[in-house]
N, CA, C and O atoms as a GROMACS GRO file, in nm:
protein
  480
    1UNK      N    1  -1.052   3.320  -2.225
    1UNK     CA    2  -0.986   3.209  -2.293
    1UNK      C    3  -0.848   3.187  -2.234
    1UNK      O    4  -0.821   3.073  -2.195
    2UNK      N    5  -0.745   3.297  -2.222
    2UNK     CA    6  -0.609   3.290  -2.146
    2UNK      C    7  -0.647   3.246  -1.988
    2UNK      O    8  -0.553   3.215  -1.915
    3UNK      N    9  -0.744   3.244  -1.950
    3UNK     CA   10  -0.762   3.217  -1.810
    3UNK      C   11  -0.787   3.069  -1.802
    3UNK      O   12  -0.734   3.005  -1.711
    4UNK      N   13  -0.868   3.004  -1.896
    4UNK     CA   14  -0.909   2.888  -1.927
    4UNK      C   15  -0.800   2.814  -1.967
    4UNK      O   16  -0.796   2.691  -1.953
    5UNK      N   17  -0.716   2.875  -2.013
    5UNK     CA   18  -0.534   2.781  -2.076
    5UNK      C   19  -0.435   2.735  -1.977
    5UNK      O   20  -0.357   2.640  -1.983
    6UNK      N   21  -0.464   2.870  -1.840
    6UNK     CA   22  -0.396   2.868  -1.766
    6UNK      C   23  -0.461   2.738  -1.668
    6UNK      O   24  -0.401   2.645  -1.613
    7UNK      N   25  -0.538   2.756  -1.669
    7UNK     CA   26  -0.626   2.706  -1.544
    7UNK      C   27  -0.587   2.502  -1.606
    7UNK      O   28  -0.564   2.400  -1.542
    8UNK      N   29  -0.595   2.526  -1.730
    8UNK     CA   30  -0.585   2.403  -1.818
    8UNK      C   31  -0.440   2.287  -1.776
    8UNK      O   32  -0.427   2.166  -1.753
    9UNK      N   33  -0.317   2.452  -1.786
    9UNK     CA   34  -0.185   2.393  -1.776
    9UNK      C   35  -0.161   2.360  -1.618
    9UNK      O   36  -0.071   2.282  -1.589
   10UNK      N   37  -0.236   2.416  -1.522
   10UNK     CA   38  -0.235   2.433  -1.409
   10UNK      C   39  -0.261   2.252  -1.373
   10UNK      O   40  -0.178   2.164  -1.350
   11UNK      N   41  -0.436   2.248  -1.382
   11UNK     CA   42  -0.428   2.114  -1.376
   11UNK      C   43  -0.368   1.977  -1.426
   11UNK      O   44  -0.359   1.870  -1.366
   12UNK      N   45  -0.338   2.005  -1.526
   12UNK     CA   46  -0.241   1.911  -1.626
   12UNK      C   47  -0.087   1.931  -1.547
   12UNK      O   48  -0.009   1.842  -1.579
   13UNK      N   49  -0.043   2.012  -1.470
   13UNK     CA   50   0.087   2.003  -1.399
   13UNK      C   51   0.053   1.935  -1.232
   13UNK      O   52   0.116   1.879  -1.143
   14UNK      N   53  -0.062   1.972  -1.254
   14UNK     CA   54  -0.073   1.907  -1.102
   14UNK      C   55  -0.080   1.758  -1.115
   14UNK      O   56   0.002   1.706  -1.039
   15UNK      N   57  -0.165   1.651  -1.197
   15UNK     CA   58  -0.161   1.578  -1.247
   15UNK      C   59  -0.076   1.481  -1.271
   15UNK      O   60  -0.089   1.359  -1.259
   16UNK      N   61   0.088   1.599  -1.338
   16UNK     CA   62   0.185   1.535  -1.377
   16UNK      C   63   0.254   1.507  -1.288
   16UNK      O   64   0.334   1.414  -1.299
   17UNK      N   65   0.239   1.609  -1.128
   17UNK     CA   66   0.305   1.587  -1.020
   17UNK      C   67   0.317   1.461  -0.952
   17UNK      O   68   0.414   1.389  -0.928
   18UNK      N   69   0.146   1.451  -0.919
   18UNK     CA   70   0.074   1.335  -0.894
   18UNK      C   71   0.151   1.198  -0.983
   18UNK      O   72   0.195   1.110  -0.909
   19UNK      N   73   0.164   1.183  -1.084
   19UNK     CA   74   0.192   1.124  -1.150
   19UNK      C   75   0.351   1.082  -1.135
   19UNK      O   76   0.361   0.974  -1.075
   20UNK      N   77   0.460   1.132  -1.169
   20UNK     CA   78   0.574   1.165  -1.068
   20UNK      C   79   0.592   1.109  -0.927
   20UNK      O   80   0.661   1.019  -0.879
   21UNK      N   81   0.511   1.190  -0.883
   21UNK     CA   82   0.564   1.114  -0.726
   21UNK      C   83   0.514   0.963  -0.731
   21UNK      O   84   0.579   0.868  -0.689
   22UNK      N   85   0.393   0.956  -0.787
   22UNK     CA   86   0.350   0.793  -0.784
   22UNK      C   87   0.483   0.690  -0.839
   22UNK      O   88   0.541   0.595  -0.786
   23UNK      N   89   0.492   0.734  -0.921
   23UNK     CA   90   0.629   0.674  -1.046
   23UNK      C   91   0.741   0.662  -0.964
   23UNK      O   92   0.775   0.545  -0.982
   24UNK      N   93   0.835   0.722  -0.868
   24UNK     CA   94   0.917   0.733  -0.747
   24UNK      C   95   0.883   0.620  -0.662
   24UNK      O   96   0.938   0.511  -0.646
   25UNK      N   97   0.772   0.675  -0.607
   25UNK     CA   98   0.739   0.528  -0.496
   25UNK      C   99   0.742   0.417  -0.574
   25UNK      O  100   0.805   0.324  -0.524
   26UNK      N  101   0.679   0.391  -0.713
   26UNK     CA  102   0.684   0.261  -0.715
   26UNK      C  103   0.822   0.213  -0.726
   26UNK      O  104   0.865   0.109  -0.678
   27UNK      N  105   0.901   0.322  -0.811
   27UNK     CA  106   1.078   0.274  -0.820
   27UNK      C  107   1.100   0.274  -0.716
   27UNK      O  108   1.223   0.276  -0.708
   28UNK      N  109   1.028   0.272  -0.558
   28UNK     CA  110   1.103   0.270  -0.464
   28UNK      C  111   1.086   0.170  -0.409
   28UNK      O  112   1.163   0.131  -0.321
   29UNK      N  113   0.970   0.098  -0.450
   29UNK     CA  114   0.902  -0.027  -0.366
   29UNK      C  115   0.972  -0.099  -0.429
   29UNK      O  116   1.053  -0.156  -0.357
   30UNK      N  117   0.984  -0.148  -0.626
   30UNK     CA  118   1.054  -0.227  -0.639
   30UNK      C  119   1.205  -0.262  -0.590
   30UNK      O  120   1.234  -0.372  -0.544
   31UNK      N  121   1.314  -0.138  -0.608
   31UNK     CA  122   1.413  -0.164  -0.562
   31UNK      C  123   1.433  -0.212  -0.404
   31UNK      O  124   1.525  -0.274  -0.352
   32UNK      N  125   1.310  -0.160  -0.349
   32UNK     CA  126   1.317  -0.252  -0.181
   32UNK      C  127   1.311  -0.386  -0.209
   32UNK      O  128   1.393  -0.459  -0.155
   33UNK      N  129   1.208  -0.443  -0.303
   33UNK     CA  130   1.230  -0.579  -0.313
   33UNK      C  131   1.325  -0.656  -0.391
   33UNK      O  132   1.309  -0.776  -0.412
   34UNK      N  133   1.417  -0.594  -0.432
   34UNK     CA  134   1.565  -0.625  -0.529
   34UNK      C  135   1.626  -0.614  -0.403
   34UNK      O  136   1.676  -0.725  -0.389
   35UNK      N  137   1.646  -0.565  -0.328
   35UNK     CA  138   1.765  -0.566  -0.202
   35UNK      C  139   1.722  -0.686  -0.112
   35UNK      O  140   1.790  -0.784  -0.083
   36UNK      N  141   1.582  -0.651  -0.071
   36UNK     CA  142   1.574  -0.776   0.032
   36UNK      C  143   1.566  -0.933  -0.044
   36UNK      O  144   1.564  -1.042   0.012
   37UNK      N  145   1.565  -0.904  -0.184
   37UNK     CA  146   1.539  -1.079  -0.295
   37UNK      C  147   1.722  -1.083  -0.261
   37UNK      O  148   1.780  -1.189  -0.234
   38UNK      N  149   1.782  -0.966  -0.269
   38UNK     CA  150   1.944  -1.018  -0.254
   38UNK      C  151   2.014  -1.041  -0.133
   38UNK      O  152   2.130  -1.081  -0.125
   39UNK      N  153   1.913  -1.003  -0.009
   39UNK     CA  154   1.950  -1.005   0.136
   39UNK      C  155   1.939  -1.138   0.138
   39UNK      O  156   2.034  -1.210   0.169
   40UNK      N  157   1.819  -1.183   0.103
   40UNK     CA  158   1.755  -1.314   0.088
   40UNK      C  159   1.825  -1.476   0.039
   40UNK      O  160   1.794  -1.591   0.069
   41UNK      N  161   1.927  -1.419  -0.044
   41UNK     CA  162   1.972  -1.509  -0.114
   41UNK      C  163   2.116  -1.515  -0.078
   41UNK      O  164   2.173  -1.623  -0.095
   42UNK      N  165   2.208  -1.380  -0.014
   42UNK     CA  166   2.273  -1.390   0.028
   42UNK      C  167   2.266  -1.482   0.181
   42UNK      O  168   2.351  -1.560   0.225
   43UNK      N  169   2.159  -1.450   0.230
   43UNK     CA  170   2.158  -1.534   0.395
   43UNK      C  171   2.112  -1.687   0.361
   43UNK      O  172   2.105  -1.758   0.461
   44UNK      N  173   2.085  -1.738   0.260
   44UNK     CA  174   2.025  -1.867   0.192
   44UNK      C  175   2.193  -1.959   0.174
   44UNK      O  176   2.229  -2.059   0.235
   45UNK      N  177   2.270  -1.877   0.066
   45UNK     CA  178   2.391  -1.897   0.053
   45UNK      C  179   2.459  -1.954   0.181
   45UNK      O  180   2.504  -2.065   0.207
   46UNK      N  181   2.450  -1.832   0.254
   46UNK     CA  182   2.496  -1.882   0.416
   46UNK      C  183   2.464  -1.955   0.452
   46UNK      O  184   2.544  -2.045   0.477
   47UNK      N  185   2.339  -1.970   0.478
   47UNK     CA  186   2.310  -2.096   0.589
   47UNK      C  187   2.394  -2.233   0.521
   47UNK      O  188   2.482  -2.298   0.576
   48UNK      N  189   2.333  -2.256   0.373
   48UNK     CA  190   2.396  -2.336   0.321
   48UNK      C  191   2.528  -2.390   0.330
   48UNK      O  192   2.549  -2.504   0.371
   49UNK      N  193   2.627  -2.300   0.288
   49UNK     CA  194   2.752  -2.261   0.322
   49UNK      C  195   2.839  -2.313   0.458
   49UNK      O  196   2.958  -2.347   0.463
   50UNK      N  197   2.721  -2.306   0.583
   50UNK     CA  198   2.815  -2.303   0.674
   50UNK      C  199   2.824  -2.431   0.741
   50UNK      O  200   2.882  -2.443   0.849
   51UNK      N  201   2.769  -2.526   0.683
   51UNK     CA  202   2.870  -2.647   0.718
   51UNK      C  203   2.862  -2.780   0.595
   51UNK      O  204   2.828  -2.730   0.488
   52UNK      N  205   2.875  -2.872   0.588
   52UNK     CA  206   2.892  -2.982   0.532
   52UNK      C  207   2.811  -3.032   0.443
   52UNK      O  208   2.701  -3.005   0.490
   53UNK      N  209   2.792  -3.095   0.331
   53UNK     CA  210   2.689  -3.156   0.264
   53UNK      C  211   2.607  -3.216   0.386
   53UNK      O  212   2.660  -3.267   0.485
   54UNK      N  213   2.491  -3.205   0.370
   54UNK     CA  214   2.413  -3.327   0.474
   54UNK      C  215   2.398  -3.450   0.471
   54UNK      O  216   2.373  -3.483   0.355
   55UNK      N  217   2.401  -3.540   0.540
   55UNK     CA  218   2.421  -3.640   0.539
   55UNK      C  219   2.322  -3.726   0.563
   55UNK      O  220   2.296  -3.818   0.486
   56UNK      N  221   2.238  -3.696   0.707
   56UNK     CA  222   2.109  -3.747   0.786
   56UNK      C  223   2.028  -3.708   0.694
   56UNK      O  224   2.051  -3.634   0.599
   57UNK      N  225   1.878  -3.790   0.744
   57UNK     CA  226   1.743  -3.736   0.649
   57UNK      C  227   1.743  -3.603   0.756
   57UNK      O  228   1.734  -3.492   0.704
   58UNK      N  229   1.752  -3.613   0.903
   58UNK     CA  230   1.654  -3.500   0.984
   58UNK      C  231   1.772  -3.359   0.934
   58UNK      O  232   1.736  -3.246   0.967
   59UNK      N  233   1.899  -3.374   0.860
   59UNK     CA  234   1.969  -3.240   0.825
   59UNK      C  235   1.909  -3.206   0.684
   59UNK      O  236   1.914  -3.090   0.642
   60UNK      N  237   1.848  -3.313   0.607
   60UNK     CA  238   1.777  -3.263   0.460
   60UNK      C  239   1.621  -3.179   0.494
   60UNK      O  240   1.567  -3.077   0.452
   61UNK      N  241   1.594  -3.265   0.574
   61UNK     CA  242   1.466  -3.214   0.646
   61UNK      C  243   1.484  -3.054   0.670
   61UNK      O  244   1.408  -2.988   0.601
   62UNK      N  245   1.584  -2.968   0.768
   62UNK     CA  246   1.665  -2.910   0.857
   62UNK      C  247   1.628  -2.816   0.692
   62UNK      O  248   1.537  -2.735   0.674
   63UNK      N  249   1.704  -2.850   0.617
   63UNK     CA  250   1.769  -2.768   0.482
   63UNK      C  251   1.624  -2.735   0.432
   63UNK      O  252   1.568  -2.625   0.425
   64UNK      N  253   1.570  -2.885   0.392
   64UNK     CA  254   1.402  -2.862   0.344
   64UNK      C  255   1.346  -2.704   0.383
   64UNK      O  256   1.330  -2.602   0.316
   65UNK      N  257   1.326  -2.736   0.518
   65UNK     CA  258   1.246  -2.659   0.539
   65UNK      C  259   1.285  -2.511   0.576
   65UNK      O  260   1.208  -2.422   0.609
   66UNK      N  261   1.448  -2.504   0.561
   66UNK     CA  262   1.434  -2.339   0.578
   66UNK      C  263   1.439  -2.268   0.425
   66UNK      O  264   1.418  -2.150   0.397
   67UNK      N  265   1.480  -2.403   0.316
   67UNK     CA  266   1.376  -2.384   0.195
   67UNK      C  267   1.276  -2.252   0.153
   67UNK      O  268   1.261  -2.142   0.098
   68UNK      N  269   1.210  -2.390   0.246
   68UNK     CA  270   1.094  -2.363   0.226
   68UNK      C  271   1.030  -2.192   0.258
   68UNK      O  272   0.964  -2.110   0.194
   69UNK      N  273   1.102  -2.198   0.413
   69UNK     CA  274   1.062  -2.083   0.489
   69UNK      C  275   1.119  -1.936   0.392
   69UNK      O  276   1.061  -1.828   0.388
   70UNK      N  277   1.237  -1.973   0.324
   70UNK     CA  278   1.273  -1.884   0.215
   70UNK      C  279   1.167  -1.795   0.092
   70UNK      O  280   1.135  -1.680   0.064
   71UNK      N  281   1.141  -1.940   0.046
   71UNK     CA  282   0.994  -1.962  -0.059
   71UNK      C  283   0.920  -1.852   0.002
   71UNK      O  284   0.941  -1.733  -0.020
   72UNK      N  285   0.816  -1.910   0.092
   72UNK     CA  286   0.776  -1.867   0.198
   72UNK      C  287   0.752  -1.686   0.157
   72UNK      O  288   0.675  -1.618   0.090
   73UNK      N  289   0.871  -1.666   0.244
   73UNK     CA  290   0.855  -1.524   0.275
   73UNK      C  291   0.892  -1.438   0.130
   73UNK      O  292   0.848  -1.324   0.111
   74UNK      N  293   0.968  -1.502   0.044
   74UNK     CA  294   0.969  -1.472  -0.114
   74UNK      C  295   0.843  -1.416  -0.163
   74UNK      O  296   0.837  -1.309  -0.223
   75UNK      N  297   0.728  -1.504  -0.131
   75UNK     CA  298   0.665  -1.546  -0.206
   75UNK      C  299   0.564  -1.388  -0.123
   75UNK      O  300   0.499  -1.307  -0.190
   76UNK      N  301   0.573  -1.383  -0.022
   76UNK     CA  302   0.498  -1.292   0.058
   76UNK      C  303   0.534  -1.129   0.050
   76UNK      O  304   0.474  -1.023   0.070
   77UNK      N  305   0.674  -1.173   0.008
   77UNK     CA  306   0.730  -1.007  -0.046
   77UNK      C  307   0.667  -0.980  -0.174
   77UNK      O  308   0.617  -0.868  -0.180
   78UNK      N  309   0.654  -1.059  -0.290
   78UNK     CA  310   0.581  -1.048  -0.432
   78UNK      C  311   0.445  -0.996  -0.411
   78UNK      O  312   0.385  -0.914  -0.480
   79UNK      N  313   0.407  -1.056  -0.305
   79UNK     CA  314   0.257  -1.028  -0.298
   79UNK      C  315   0.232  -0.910  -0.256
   79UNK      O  316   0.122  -0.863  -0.285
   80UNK      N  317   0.321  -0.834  -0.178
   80UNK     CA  318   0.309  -0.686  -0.122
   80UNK      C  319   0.303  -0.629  -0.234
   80UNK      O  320   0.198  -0.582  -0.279
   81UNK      N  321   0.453  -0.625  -0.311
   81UNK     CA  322   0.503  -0.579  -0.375
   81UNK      C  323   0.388  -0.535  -0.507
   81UNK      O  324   0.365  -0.417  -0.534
   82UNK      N  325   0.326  -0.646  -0.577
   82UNK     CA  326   0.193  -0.668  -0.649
   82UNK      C  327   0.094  -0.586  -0.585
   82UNK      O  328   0.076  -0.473  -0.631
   83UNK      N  329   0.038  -0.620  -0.500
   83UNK     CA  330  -0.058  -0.515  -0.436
   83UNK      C  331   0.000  -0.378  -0.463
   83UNK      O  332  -0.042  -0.310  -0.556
   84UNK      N  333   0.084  -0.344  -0.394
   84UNK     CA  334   0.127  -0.202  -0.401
   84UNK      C  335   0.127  -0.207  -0.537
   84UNK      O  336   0.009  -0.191  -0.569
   85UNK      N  337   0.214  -0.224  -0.667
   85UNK     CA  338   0.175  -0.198  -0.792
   85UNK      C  339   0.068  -0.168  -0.832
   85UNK      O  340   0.041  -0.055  -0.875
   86UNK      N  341  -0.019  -0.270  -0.825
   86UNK     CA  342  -0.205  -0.257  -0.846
   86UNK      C  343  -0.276  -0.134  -0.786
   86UNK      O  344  -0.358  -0.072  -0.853
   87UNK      N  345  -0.249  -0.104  -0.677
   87UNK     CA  346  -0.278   0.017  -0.604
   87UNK      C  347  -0.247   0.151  -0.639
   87UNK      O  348  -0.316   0.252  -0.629
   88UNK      N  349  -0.132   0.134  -0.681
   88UNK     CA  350  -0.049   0.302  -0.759
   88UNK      C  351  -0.125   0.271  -0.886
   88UNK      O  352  -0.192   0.363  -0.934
   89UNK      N  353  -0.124   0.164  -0.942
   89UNK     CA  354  -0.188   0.179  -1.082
   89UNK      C  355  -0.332   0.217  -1.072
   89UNK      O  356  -0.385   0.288  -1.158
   90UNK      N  357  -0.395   0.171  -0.970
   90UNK     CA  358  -0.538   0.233  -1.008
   90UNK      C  359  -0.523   0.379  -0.951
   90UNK      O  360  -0.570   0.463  -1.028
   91UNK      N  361  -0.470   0.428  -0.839
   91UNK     CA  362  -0.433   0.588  -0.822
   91UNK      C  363  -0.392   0.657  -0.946
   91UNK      O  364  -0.429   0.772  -0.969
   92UNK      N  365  -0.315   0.590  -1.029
   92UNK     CA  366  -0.274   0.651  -1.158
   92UNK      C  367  -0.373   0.621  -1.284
   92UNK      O  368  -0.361   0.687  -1.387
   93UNK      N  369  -0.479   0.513  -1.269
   93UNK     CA  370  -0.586   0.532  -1.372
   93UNK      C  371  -0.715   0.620  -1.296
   93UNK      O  372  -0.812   0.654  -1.365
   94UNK      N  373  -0.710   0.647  -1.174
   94UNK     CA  374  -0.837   0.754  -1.115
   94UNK      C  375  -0.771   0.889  -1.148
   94UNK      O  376  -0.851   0.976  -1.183
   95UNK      N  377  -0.625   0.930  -1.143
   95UNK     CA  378  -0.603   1.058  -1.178
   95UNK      C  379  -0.588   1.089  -1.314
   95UNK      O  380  -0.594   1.205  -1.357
   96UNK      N  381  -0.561   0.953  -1.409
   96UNK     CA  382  -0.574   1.038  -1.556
   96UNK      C  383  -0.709   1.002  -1.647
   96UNK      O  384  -0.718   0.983  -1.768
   97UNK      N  385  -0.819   0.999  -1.533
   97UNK     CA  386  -0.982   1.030  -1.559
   97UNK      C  387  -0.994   1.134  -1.521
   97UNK      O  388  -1.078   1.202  -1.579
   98UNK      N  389  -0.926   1.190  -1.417
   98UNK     CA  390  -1.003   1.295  -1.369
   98UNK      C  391  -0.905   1.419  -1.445
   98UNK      O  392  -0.953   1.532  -1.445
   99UNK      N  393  -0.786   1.398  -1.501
   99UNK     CA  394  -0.763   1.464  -1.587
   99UNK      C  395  -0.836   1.472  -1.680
   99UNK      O  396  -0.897   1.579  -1.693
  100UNK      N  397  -0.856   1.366  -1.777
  100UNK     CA  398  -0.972   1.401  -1.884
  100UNK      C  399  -1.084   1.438  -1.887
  100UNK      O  400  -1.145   1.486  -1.983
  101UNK      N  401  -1.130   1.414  -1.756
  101UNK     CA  402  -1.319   1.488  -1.728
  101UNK      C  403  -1.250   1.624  -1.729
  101UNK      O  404  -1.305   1.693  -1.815
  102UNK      N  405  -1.137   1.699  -1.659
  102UNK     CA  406  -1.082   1.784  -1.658
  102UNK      C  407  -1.051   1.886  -1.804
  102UNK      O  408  -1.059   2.005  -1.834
  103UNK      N  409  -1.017   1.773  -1.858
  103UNK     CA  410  -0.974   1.823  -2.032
  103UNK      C  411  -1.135   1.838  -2.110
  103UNK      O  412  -1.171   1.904  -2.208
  104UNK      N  413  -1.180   1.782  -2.054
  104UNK     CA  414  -1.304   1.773  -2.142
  104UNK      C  415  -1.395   1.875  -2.057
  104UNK      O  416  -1.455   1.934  -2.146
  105UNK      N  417  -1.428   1.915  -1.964
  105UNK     CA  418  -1.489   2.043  -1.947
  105UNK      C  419  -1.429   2.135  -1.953
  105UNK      O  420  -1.509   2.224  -1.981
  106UNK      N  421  -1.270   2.200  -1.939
  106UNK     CA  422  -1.213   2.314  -2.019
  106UNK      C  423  -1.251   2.324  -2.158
  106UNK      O  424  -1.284   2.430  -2.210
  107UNK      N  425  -1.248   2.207  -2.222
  107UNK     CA  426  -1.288   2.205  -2.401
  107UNK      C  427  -1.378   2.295  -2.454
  107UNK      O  428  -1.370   2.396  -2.524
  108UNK      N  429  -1.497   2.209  -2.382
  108UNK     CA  430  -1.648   2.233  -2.373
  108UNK      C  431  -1.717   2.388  -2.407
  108UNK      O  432  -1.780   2.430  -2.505
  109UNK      N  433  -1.670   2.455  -2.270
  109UNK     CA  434  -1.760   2.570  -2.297
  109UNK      C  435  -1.625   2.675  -2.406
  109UNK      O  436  -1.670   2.782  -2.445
  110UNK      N  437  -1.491   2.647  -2.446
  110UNK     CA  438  -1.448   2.698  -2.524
  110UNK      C  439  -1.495   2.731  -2.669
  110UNK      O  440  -1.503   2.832  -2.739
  111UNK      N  441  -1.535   2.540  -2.687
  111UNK     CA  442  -1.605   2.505  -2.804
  111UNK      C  443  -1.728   2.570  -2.852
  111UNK      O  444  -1.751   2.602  -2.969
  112UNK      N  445  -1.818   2.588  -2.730
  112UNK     CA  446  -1.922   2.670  -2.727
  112UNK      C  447  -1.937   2.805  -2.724
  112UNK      O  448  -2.036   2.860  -2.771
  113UNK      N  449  -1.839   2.870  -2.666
  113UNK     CA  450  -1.794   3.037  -2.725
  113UNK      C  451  -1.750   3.080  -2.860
  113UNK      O  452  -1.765   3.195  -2.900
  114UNK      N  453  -1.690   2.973  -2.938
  114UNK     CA  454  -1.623   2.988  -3.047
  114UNK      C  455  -1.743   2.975  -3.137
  114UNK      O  456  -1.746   3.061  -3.225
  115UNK      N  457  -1.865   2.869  -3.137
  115UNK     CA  458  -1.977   2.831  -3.225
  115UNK      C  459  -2.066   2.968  -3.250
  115UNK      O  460  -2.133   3.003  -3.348
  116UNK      N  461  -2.036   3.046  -3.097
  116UNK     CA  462  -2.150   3.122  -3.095
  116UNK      C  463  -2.092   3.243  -3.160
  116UNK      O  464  -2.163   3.329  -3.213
  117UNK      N  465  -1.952   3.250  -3.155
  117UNK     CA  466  -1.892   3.362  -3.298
  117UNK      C  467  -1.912   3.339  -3.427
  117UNK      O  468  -1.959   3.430  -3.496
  118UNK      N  469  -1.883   3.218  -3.481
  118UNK     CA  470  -1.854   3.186  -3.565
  118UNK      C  471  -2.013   3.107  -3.614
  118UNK      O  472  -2.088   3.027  -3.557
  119UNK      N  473  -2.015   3.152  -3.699
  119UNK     CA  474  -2.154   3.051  -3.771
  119UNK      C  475  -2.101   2.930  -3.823
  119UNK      O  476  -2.187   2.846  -3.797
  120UNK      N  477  -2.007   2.874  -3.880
  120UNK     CA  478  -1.961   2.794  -3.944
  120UNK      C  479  -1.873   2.682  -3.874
  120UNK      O  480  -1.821   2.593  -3.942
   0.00000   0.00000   0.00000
């Protein structure tokens, strides 16, 4: 039974490790995309910034489209960013199944040593 507790806390720490380091990376992926959303907006600022209201259609155009190209790559960092979320999350719903198949066959034959003492 003490071998079975151990063996219990053993996997349940490994688990939590697993769990942990997953939790890290993802705080690590998001804050990558908080720096480059502020790299982003700082070099947006700039371009803006560095000369005159526009005047011509082909300088609105000019503005349009690095816009756009902003959007763009915005829009392409979210999507990493999402994936990777989705990905740690299912790594983190396959390891706390296999914790519980885990929990649930330590249970098992405990439950079944104890029945076979105990009549009741």
């Amino acid at each position: 039974m003490d071998r079975g507790v151990s063996t219990l806390l053993l996997i349940i720490s490994f688990i939590l490790l697993v769990l942990i380091v997953l939790n890290v990376m993802l705080f690590y992926k998001l804050w990558a995309l908080e720096q480059a959303a502020q790299t982003l907006e700082a070099w947006r600022v700039h371009v803006l910034s560095e000369g005159k209201i526009p005047q011509t259609a082909v300088e609105w155009a000019r503005i349009l489209k690095l816009q756009t190209n902003l959007h763009n790559a915005e829009l392409l960092q979210w999507k990493n960013v999402l994936k990777a979320c989705v990905g740690l999350l299912d790594e983190m719903r396959f390891s706390l199944a296999r914790l519980h198949k885990g929990v649930v066959l330590v249970h098992r034959p405990a439950e079944s040593e104890q029945s076979a003492d105990d009549p009741f």
